[in-house]
C-alpha positions in Angstrom: 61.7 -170.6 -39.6 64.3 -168.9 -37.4 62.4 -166.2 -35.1 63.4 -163.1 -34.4 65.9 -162.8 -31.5 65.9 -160.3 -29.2 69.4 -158.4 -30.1 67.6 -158.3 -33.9 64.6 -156.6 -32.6 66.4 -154.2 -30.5 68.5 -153.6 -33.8 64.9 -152.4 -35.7 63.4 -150.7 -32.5 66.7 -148.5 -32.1 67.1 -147.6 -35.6 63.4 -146.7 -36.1 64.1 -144.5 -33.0 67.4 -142.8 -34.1 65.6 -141.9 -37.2 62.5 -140.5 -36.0 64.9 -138.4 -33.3 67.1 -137.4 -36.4 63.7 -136.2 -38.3 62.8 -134.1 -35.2 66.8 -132.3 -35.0 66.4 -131.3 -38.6 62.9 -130.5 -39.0 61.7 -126.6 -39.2 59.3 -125.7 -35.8 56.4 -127.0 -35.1 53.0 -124.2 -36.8 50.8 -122.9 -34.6 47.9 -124.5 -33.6 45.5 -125.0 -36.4 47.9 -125.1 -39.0 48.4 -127.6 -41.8 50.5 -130.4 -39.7 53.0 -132.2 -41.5 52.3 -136.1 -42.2 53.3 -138.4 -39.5 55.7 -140.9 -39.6 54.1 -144.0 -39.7 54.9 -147.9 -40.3 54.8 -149.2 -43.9 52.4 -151.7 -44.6 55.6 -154.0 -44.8 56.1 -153.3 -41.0 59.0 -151.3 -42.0 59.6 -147.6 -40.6 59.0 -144.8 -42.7 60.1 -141.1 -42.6 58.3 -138.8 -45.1 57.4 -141.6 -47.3 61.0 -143.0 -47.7 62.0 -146.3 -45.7 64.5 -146.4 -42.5 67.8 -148.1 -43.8 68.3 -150.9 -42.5 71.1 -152.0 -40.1 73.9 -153.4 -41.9 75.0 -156.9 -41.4 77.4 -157.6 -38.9 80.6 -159.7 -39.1 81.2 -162.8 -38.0 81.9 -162.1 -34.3 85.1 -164.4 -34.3 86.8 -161.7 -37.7 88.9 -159.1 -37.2 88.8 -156.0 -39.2 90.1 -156.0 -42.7 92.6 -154.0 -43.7 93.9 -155.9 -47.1 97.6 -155.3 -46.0 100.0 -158.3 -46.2 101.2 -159.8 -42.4 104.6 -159.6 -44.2 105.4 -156.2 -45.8 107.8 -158.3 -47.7 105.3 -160.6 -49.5 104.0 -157.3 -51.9 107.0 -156.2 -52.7 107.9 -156.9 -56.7 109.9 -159.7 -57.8 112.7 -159.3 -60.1 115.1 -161.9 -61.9 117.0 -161.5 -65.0 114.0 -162.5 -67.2 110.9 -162.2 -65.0 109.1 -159.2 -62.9 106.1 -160.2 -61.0 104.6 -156.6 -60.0 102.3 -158.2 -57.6 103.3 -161.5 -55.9 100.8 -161.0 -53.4 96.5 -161.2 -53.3 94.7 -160.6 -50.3 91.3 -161.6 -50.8 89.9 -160.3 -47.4 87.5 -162.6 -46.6 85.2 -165.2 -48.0 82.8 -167.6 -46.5 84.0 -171.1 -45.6 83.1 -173.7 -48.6 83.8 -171.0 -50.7 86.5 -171.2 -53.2 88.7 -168.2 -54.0 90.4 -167.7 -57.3 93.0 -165.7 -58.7 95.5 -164.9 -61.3 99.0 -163.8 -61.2 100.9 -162.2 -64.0 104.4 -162.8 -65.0 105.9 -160.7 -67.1 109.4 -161.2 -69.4 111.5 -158.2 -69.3 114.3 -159.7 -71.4 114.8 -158.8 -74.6 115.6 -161.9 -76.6 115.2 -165.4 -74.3 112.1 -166.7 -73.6 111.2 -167.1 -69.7 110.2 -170.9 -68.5 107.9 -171.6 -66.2 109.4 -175.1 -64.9 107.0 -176.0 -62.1 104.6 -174.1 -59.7 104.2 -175.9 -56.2 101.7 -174.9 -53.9 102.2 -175.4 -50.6 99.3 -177.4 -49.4 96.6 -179.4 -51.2 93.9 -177.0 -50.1 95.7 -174.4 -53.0 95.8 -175.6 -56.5 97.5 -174.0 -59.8 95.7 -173.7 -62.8 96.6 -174.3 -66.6 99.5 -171.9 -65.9 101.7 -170.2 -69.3 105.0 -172.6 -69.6 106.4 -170.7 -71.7 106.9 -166.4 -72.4 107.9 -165.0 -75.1 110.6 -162.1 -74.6 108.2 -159.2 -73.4 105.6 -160.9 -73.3 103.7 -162.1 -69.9 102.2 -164.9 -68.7 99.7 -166.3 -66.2 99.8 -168.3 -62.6 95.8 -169.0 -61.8 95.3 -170.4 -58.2 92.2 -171.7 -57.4 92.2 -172.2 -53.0 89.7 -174.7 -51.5 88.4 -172.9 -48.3 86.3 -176.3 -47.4 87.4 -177.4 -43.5 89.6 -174.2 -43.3 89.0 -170.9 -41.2 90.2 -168.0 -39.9 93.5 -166.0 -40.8 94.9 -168.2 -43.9 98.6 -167.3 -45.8 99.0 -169.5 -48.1 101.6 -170.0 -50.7 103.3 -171.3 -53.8 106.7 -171.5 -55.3 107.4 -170.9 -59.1 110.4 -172.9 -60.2 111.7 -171.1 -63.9 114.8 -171.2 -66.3 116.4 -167.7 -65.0 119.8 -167.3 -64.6 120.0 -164.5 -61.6 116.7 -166.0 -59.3 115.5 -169.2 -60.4 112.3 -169.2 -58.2 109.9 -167.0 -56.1 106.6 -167.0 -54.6 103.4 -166.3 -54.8 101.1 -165.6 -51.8 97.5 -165.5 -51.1 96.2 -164.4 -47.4 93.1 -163.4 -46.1 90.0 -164.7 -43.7 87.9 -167.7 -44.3 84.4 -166.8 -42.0 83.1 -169.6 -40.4 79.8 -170.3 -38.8 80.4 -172.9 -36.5 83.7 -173.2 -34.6 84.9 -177.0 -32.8 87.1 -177.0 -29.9 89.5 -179.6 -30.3 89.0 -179.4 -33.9 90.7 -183.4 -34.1 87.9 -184.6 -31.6 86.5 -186.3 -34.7 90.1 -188.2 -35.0 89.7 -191.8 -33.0 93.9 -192.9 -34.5 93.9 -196.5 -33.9 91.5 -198.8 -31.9 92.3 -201.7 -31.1 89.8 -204.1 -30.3 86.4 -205.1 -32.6 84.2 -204.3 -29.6 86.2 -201.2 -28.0 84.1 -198.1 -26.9 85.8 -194.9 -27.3 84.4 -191.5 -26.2 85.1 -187.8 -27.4 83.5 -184.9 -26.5 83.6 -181.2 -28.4 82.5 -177.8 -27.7 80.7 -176.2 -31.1 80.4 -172.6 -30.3 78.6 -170.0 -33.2 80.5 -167.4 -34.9 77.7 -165.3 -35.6 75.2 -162.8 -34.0 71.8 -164.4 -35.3 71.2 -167.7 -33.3 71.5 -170.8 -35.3 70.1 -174.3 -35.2 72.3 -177.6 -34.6 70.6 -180.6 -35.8 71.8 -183.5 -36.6 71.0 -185.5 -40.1 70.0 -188.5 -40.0 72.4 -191.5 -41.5 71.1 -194.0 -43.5 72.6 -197.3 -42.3 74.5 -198.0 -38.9 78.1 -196.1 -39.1 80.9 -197.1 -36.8 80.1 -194.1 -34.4 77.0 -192.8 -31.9 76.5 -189.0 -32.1 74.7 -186.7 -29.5 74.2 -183.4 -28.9 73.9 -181.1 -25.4 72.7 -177.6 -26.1 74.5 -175.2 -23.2 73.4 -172.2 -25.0 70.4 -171.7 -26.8 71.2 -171.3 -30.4 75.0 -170.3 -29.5 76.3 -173.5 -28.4 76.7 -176.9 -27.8 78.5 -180.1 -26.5 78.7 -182.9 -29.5 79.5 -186.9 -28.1 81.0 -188.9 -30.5 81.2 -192.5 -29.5 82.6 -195.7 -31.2 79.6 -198.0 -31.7 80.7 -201.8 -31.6 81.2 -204.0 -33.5 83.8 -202.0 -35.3 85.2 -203.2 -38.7 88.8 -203.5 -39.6 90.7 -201.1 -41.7 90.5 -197.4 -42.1 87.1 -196.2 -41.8 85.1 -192.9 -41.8 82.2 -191.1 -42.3 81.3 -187.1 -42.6 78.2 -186.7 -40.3 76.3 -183.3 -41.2 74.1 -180.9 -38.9 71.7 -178.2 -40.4 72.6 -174.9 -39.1 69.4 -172.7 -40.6 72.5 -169.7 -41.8 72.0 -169.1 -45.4 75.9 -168.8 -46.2 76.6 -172.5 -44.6 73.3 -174.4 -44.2 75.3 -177.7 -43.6 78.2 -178.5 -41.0 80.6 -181.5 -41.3 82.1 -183.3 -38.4 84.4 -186.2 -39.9 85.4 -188.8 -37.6 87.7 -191.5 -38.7 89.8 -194.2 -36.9 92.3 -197.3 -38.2 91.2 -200.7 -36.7 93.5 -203.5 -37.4 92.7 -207.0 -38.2 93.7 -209.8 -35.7 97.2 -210.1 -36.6 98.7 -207.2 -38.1 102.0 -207.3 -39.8 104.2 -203.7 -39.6 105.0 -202.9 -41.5 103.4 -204.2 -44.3 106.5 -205.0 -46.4 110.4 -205.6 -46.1 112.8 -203.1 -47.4 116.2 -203.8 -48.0 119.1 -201.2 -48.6 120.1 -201.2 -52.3 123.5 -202.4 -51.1 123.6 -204.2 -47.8 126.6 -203.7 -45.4 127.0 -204.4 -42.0 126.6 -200.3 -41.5 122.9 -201.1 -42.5 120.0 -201.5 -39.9 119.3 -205.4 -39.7 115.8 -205.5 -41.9 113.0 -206.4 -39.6 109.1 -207.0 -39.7 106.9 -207.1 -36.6 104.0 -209.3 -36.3 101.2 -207.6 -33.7 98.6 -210.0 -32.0 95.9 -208.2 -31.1 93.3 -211.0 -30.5 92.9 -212.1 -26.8 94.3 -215.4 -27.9 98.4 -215.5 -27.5 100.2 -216.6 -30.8 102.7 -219.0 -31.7 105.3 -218.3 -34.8 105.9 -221.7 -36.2 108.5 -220.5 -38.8 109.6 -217.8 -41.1 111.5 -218.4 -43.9 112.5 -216.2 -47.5 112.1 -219.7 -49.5 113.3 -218.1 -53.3 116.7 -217.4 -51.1 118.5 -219.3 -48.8 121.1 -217.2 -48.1 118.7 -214.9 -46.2 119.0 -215.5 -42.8 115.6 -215.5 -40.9 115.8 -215.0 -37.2 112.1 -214.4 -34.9 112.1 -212.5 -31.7 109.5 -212.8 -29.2 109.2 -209.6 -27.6 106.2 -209.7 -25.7 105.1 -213.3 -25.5 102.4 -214.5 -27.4 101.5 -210.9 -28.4 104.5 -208.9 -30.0 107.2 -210.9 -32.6 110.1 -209.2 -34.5 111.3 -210.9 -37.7 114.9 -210.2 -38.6 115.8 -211.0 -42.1 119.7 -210.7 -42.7 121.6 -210.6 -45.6 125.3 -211.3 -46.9 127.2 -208.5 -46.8 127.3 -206.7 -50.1 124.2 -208.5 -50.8 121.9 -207.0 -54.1 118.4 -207.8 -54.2 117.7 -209.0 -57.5 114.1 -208.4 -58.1 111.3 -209.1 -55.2 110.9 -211.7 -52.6 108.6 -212.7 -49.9 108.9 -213.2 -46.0 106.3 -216.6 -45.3 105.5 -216.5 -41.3 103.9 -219.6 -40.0 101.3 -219.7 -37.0 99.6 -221.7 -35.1 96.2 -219.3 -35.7 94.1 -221.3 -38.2 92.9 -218.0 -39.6 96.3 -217.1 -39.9 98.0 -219.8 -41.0 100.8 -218.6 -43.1 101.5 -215.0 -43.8 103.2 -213.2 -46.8 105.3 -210.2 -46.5 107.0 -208.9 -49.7 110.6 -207.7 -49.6 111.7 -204.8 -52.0 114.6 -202.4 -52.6 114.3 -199.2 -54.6 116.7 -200.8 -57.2 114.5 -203.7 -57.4 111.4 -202.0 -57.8 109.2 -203.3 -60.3 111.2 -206.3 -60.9 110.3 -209.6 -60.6 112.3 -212.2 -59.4 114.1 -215.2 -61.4 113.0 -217.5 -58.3 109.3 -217.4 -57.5 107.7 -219.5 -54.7 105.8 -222.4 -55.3 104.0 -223.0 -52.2 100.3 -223.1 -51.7 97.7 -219.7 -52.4 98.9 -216.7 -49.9 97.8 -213.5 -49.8 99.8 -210.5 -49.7 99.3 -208.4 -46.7 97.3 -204.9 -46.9 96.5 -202.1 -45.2 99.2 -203.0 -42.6 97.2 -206.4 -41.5 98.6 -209.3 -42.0 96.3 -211.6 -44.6 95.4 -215.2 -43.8 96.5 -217.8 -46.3 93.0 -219.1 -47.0 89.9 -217.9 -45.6 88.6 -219.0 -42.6 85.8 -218.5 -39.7 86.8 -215.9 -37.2 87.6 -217.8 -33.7 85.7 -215.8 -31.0 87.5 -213.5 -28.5 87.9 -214.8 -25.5 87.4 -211.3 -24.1 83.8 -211.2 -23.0 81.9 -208.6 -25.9 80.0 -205.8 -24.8 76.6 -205.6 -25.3 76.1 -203.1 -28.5 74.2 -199.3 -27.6 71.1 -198.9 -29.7 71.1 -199.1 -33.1 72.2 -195.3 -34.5 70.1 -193.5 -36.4 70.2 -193.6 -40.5 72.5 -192.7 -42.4 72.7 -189.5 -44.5 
């Protein structure tokens, strides 16, 4: 339970006061001694003030402290005025749905009329501008005077504060074949993250790497809020910790990488109690890309459709990011020899580009692989595929025979057969405590 805080009780104190003051302006004069007295204002048994039997309203909510007032007139005058085409009117192109609590969705229809008297209006496409905003089972087709319907349907989840957003309508008419459609208003949040990325870790490197960001939360509203932290079930990638610099108002979160980390994307959406009714739960997503050992990038080989010698030379780097250097033993397109395979050793040991050069006028007839060999005995040989957009799809009449390779993913290069991973010779670092469970 949330106790009372002191700007709350100061909220009931002064209203109970303006009310009794207001009783005392309006009421006739007091009788003279030993008359009838009027009945005294007293406290209900609910511990609410009464006046002549009736209850003191109530304060009214306030706002979120970080939204402006409400006026329900577009940022752009522009964006209400009606849209006309040869076929179509839209009277109202634009919705302002003031404001709506974050998590919230916010729906709407928008009517399309067809003012033309014999051809039938087409709605081709609608295309909203984000993924946040999504159009409904709109009406592809209006009859002549007829209208149709556009429903939106925006996702106010991870969003806040002033929002415009938009969609365009794509349709068959001759004089303005498309318009938009506009939706604006305020998304009220309870809990606001300065950086709002500090959940973002991009691209670490190394299995046993320790990376550190800190946040500021701060609370959007007047009542004071708790900031607890759920528990996960299972050890997650990351450490979190909170600092509370304000009672109930605000707080520093730590977000730590917790080693060892596993390769590929990864992420998880921790979640802290807040004790507001509207938002109960907050989400902090943190996320970071980890490649594997030796990455390949990127992780296939386009060609041009036609090559000329206009055409960048195609070109795939392999990345070493063990401690151990590497060796490239060969590359090679097998299915064609008259590819030309070249390998660069930019950085020694670490950084390798491989060039792969065509004939001039050359056509890629169906797809190919790049084989890279190592001297890493995970990473023996490595297979990178080699496409064109005209050869999409195809397969080639020439297919490699050689032994069982895997095709890289996720922009990591994958080891021809599986094999023990070979220690890093860079001293690991002992591993914080265990985090706490999962949600």
């Amino acid at each position: 339970m949330i106790s009372m805080s002191g700007f709350t009780r100061w909220s009931v104190v002064a209203a109970f006061s303006f009310a009794v003051a207001a009783h005392a302006q309006t009421s006739p004069p007091a009788p003279a001694t030993g008359a009838a007295q009027p009945a005294a204002s007293q406290p209900s048994a609910g511990g609410a003030a009464t006046l002549a039997g009736k209850p003191a309203e109530k304060p009214p909510a306030k706002p979120p402290i970080n939204m402006p007032p409400m006026t329900g007139q577009p940022a752009n005058p522009s964006w209400a005025t009606p849209l006309k085409g040869e076929r179509y009117l839209v009277e109202e192109p634009y919705y302002n749905f003031r404001d709506v609590w974050q998590n919230k969705p916010v729906m709407h229809e928008f009517i399309v009329k067809n003012t033309h008297a014999t051809k039938s209006l087409m709605i081709l496409d609608v295309t909203p501008e984000c993924h946040c905003t999504v159009a409904g089972g709109y009406t592809k087709e209006i009859p002549p005077g007829g209208e149709g319907k556009i429903p939106f349907t925006l996702w106010t989840t991870g969003l806040g504060n002033n929002l415009v957003k938009r969609a365009r309508v794509k349709t068959n008419d001759g004089m303005h074949a498309e318009f938009t459609l506009t939706l604006e208003g305020f998304v009220k949040t309870v809990l606001t993250m300065t950086p709002n990325s500090g959940g973002s870790f991009g691209e670490v490197i190394y299995e046993d790497q320790v990376v550190q960001h800190e946040m500021i939360v701060e609370s959007n509203v007047p009542e004071p809020l708790t900031f607890a932290l759920a528990l996960p079930n299972g050890k997650t990638p990351w450490r979190v910790s909170t600092v509370t610099l304000e009672l109930g108002r605000k707080w520093k979160v730590i977000v730590k990488t917790d080693p060892p980390l596993p390769a590929g994307f990864q992420n998880y959406t921790f979640r802290f109690s807040t004790g507001h009714p509207e938002i109960p739960t907050w989400p902090l997503l943190c996320t970071y890309y980890r490649p594997e050992r030796i990455s390949a990038k990127p992780i296939n080989l386009r060609f041009p459709d036609v090559y000329t010698k206009n055409e960048p030379l195609p070109s795939v780097e392999v990345i070493n990011n063990g401690q151990t250097k590497l060796k490239i033993l060969s590359a090679a397109v097998p299915d064609d020899p008259s590819l030309t395979v070249r390998t660069v050793e930019v950085t020694p040991g670490r950084q390798f580009r491989i060039e792969v050069e065509p004939p001039v006028d050359y056509k890629l007839d169906g797809s190919l692989d790049l084989f890279v060999k190592t001297d890493d005995e995970q990473y023996k040989e490595i297979k990178i595929p080699i496409w064109s957009l005209a050869s999409r799809g195809k397969d080639s009449a020439k297919k490699h025979k050689g032994g069982k390779v895997a095709v890289a993913a996720s922009q990591s290069a994958a080891p021809a057969t599986p094999a023990p991973r070979a220690p890093s010779a860079k001293p690991a670092q002992s591993p914080p405590p265990t985090a706490p469970a999962r949600n």
